[in-house]
KOLMISE-797496 format. One record per residue (C-alpha): x negated, y, z; residue in one letter; residue number from 1. Coordinates in steps of 0.1 Angstrom, whole numbers, plus 2048, in hexadecimal, padded with zeros to 3 digits. Layout:
<recs>
[rec [X,Y,Z],"a",NUM]
...
</recs>
This chain:
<recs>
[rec [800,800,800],"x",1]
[rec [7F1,820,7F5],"x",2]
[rec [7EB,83F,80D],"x",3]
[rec [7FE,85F,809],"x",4]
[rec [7ED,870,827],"x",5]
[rec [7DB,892,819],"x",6]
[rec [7B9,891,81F],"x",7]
[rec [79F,8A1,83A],"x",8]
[rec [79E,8BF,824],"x",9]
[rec [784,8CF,83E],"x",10]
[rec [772,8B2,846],"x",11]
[rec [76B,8B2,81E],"x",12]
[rec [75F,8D7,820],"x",13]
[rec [74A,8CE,83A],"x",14]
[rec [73B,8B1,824],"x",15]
[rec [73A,8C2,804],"x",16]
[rec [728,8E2,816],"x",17]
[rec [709,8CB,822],"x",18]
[rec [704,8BB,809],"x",19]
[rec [702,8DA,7F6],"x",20]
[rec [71A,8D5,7DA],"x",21]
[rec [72F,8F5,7CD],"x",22]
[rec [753,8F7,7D1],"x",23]
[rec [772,90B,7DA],"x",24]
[rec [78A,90A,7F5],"x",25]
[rec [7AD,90F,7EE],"x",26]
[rec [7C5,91D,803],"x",27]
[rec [7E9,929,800],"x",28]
[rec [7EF,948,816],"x",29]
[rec [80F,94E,80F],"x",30]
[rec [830,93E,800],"x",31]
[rec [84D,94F,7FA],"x",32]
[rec [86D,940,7EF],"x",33]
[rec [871,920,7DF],"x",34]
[rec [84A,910,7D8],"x",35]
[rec [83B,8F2,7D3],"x",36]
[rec [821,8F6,7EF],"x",37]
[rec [827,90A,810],"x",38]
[rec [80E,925,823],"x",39]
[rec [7EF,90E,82D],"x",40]
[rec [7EE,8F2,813],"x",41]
[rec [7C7,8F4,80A],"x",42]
[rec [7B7,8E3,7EC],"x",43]
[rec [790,8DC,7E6],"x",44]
[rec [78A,8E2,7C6],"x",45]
[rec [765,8D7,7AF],"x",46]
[rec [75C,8DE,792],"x",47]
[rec [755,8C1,77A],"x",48]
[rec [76C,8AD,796],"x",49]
[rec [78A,8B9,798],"x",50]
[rec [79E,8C1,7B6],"x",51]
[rec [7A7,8AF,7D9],"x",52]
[rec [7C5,8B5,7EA],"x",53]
[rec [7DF,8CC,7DE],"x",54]
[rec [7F0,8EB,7E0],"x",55]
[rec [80E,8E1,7C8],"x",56]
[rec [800,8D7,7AB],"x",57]
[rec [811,8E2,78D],"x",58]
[rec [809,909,77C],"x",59]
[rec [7FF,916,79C],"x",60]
[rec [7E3,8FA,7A4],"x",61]
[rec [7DA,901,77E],"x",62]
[rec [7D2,926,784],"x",63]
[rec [7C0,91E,7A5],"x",64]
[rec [7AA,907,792],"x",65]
[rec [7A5,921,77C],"x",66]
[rec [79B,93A,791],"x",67]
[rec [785,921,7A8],"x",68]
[rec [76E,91D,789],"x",69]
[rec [768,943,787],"x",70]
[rec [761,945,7AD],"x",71]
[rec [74C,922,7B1],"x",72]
[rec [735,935,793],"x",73]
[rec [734,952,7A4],"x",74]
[rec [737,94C,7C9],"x",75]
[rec [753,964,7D0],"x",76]
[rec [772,963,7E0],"x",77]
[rec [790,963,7CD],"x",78]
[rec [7B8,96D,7D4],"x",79]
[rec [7D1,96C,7BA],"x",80]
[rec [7F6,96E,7BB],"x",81]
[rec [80E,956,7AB],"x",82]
[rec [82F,95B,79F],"x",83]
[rec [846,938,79A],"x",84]
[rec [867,94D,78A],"x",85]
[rec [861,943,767],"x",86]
[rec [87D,936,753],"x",87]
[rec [870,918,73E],"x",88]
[rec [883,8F8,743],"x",89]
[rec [86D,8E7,730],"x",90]
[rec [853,8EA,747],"x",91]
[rec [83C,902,736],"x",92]
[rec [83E,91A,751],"x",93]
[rec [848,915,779],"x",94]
[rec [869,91B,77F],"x",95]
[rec [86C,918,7A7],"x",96]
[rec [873,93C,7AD],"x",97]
[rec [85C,941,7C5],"x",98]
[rec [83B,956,7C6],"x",99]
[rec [819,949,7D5],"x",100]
[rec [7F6,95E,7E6],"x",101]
[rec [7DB,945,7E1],"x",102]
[rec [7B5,94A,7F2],"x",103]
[rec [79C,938,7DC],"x",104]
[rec [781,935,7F0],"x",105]
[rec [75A,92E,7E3],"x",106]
[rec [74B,939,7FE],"x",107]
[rec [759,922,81A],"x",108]
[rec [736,912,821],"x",109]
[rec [72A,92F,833],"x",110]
[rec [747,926,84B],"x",111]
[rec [737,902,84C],"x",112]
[rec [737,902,877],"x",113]
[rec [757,90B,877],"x",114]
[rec [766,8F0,862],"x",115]
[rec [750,8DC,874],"x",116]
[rec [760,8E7,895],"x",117]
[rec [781,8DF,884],"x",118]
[rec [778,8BD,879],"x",119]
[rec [76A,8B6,89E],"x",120]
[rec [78A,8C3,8AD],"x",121]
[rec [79E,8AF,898],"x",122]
[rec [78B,88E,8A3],"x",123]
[rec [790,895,8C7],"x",124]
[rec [7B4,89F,8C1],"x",125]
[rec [7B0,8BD,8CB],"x",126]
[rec [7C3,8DC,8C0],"x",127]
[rec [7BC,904,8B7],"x",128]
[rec [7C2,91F,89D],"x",129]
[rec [7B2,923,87B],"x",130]
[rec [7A9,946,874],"x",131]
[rec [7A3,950,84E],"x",132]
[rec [79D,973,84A],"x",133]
[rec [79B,982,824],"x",134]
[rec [790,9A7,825],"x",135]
[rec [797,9BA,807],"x",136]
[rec [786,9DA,803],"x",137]
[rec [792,9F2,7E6],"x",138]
[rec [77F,9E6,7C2],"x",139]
[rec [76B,9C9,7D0],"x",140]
[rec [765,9A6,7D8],"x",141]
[rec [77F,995,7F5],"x",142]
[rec [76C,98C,817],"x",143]
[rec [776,96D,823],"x",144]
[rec [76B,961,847],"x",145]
[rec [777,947,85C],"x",146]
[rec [77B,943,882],"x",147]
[rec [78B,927,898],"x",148]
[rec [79D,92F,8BD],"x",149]
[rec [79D,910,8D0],"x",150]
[rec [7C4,908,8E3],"x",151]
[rec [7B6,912,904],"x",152]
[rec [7A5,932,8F5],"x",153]
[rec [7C5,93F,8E1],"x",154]
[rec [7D0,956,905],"x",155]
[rec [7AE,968,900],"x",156]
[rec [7A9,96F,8DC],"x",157]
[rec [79E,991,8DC],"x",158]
[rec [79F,99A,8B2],"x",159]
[rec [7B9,99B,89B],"x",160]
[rec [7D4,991,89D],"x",161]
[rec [7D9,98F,8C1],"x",162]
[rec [7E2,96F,8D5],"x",163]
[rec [806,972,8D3],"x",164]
[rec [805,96F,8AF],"x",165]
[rec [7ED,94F,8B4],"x",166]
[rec [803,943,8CF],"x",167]
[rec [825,946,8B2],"x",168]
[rec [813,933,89B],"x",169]
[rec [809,919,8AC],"x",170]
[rec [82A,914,8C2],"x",171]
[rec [83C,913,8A1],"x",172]
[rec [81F,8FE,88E],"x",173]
[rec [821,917,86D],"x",174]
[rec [803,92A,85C],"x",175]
[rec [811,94D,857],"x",176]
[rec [7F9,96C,849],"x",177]
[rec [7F8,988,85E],"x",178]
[rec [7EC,9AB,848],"x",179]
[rec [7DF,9C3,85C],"x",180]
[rec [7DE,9EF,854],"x",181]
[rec [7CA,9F7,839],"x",182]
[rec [7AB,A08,845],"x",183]
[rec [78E,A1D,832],"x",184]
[rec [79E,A0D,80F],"x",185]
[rec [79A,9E9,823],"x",186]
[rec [7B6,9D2,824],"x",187]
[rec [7B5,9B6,83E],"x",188]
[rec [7CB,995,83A],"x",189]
[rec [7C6,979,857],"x",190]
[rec [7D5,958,84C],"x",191]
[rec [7DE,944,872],"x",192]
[rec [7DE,91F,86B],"x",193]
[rec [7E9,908,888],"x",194]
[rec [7CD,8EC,88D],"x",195]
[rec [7E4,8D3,89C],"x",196]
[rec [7E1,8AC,893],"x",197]
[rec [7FD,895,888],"x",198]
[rec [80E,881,8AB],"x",199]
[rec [7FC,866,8B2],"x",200]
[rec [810,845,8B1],"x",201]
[rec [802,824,8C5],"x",202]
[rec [812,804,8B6],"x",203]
[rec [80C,7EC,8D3],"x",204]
[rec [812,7C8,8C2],"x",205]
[rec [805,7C2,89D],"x",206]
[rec [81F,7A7,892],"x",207]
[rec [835,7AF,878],"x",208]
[rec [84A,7C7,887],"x",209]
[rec [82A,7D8,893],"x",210]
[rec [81C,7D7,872],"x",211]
[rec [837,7E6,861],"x",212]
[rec [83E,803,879],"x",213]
[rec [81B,80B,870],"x",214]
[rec [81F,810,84B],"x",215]
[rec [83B,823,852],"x",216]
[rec [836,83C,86E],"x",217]
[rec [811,840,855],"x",218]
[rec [825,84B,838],"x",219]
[rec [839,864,84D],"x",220]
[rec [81D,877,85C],"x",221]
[rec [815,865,880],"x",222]
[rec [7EF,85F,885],"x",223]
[rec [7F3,838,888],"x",224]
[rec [7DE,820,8A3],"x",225]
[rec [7E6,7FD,8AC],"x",226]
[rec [7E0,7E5,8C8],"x",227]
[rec [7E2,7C1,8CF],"x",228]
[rec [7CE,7AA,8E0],"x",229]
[rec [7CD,790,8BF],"x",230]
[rec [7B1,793,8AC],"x",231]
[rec [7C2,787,88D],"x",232]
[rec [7DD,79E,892],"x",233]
[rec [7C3,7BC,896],"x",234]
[rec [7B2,7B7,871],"x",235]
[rec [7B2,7D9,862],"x",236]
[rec [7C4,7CA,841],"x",237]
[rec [7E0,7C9,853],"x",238]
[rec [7E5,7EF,859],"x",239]
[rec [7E1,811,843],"x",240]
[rec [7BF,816,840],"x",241]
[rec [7BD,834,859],"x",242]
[rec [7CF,825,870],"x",243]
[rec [7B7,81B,890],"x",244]
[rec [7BA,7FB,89D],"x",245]
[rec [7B5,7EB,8BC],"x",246]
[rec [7A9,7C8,8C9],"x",247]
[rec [7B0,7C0,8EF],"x",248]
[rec [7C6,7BA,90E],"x",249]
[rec [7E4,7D6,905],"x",250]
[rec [7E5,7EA,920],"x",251]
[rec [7C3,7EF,926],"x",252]
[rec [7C0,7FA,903],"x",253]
[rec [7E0,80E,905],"x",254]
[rec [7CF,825,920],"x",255]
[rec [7B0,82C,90B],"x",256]
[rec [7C6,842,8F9],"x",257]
[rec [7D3,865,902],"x",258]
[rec [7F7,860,910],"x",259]
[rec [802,881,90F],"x",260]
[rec [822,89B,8FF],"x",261]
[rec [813,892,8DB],"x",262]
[rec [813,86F,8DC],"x",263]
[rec [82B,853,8D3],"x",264]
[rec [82C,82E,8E1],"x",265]
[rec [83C,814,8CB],"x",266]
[rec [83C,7F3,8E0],"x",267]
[rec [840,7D1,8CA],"x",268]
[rec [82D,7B5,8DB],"x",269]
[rec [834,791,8DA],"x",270]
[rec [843,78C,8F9],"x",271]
[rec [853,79B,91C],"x",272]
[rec [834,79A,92E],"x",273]
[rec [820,7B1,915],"x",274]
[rec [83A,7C3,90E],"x",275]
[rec [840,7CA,937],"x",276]
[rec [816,7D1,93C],"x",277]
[rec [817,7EE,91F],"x",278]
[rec [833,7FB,92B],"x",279]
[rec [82A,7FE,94C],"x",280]
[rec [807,80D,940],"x",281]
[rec [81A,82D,92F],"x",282]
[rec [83F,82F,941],"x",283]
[rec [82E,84B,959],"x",284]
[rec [81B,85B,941],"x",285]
[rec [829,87E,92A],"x",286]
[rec [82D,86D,90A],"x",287]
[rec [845,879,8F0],"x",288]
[rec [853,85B,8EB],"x",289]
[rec [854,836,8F7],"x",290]
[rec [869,81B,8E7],"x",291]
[rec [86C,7F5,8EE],"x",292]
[rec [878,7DB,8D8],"x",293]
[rec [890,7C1,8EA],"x",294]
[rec [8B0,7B6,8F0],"x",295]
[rec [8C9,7C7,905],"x",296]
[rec [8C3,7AC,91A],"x",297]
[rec [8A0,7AD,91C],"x",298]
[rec [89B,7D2,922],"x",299]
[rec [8B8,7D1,943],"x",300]
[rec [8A5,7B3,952],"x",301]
[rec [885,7C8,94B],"x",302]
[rec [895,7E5,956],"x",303]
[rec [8A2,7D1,97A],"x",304]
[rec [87D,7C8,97D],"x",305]
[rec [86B,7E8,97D],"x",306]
[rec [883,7F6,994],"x",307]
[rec [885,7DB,9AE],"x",308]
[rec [85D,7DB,9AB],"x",309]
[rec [85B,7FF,9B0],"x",310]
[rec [84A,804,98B],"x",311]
[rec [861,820,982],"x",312]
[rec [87F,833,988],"x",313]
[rec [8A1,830,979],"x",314]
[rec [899,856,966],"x",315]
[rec [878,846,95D],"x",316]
[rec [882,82C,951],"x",317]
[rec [8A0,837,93B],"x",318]
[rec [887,84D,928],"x",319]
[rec [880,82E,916],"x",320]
[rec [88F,827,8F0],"x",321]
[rec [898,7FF,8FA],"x",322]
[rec [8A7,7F3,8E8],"x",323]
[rec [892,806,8CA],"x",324]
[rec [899,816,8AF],"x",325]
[rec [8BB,823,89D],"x",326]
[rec [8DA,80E,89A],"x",327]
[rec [8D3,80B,873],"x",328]
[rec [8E4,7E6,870],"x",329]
[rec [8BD,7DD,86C],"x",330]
[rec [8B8,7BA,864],"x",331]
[rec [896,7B5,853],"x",332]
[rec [878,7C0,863],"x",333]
[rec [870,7D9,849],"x",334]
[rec [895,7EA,855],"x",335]
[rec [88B,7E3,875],"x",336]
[rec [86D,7F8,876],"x",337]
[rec [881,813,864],"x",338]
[rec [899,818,87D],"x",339]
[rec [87F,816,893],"x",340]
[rec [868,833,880],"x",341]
[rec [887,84B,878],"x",342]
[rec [88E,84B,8A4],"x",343]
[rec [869,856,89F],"x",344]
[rec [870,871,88B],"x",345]
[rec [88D,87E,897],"x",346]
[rec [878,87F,8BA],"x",347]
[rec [85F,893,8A6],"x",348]
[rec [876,8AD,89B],"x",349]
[rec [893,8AE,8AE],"x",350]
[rec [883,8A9,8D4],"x",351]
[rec [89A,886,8D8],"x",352]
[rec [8AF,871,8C0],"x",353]
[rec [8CD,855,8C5],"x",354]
[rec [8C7,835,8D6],"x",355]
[rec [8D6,818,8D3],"x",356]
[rec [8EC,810,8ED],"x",357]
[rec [8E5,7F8,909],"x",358]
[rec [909,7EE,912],"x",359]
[rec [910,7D1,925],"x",360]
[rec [8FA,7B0,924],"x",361]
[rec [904,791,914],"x",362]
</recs>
């Protein structure tokens, strides 16, 4: 199954800019009205190569690959604006109605350690603000530098724009540009990109319906690990090729990762007794979301235990998606792991999502 996650776009700037190679960055700034890219989408473009990622493709990503070979040639900057309100059915000109500012960016390797803080910050799951700042003076070359303001740092950002600007965009999880007053014939434009990772999802069991879940929640944007204590049911073949995967007793594994607001706990063993240990490893913890396959049955006898054992509280414990998943009619596991990925979803957007009601025990 191919992979339709975009790729490390600075972690490929980062690459490109020590080994010395020439190449552009592009960047939408803006996006206004209907578009086939929003403010953010970024693009590496190389001459001779071609492009990697995308900022719409189509006329747009055209004229940006235009206009990257001009700037690669002559290391400058580049911003063009794009208007999409042509009228050509045919497909000869765009016709979303839109309009487009686009930063094509040649000089991004003298911002090499800060891409490289990016890509760091990323690994560690850790989040901040991407500063791009494109000063225009009056009849000359943009100026493009770029800055990063770690989460922690955002209350104390001194520059432009101030922290409550920072703090919007990255409450919200949107890029926005910010323009600030001209000044001495220099206009100043600060794009404020959100560095904030996809939710992490731990799949904990890598049978089938473990399997499949992982595939799923991939395609839909989840960062994707998986633990079980099989080794044959731990072979990376198994899962999306990004996905990490984990061999070893569950709940020790479980722990190694962060349990916090931003994570998601799918729990799909082989049995009660795994299914009881990994629960009980993450039923205190902040998580997002926790969900447990099982019978009505099964999860009130599991339920009965962790109370009478003093493992959890009844509030606790009804934070828990058991049975998992949407009442989709599922039958193969395949739907099964749909139902289970759209609860997921809706989780991710909404804050909570139905549950399948427990009702009374056969």
């Amino acid at each position: 199954m191919s992979q339709i996650r975009p790729p490390d776009i600075y972690e490929l700037v980062v690459k490109l800019s020590d080994a010395g190679q020439g190449f552009a960055l592009v960047t939408v700034l803006t996006a206004k009205g209907p578009t086939p890219a929003k403010a953010g989408a970024k693009a590496v473009f190389r001459e001779g190569t071609g492009i990697v990622g995308t900022i719409g493709g189509g006329a747009v990503e055209a004229e940006a690959m235009r206009q990257a070979v001009t700037a690669i040639r002559t290391s400058r900057p580049v911003v063009f604006d794009f208007n999409l309100e042509g009228e050509d059915a045919a497909g000869r000109a765009p016709v979303c109605g839109g309009t487009m500012r686009v930063l094509v960016d040649a000089t991004a390797a003298a911002d090499h350690e800060v891409y490289a803080t990016a890509v760091s910050v990323r690994r560690s799951r850790a989040r901040g603000v991407m500063l791009t700042s494109i000063t225009e003076p009056a009849a000359a070359v943009p100026e493009v530098r770029v800055e990063f303001v770690a989460e922690a740092a955002i209350d104390l950002w001194l520059g432009f724009p101030g922290p409550a600007v920072l703090q919007s965009a990255f409450r919200q999880q949107q890029p926005c540009l910010i323009g600030s007053p001209e000044t001495a014939g220099r206009q100043r434009e600060v794009l404020v990109d959100p560095l904030i990772l996809p939710p992490l999802l731990l799949v904990v069991g890598g049978g089938h319906v473990g399997q499949a879940v992982a595939w799923q929640a991939d395609q839909v944007g989840f960062e994707v690990a998986v633990i079980d204590d099989r080794p044959e049911f731990t072979a990376c073949e198994r899962f999306p090729a990004e996905a990490i995967v984990r061999c070893g007793p569950m709940e020790d594994e479980l722990c190694r990762f962060p349990l916090n607001e931003d994570t998601y706990v799918v729990i799909v063993t082989r049995g009660h007794r795994h299914d009881a240990a990994a629960l009980a490893a993450c039923l205190s913890a902040p998580v997002a979301y926790v969900g447990m396959i099982g019978s009505r049955r099964k999860v009130e006898v599991l339920r009965k235990d962790f109370l009478d054992a003093g493992k959890s509280t009844p509030e606790a414990f009804d934070r828990v998606y058991a049975p998992i998943g949407l009442d989709i009619g599922a039958v193969t596991v395949p739907e099964i792991a749909a139902g289970i990925v759209a609860q997921l979803i809706a989780v991710r957007r909404r804050g909570t999502a139905p549950r399948i009601p427990r009702g009374e025990c056969p």
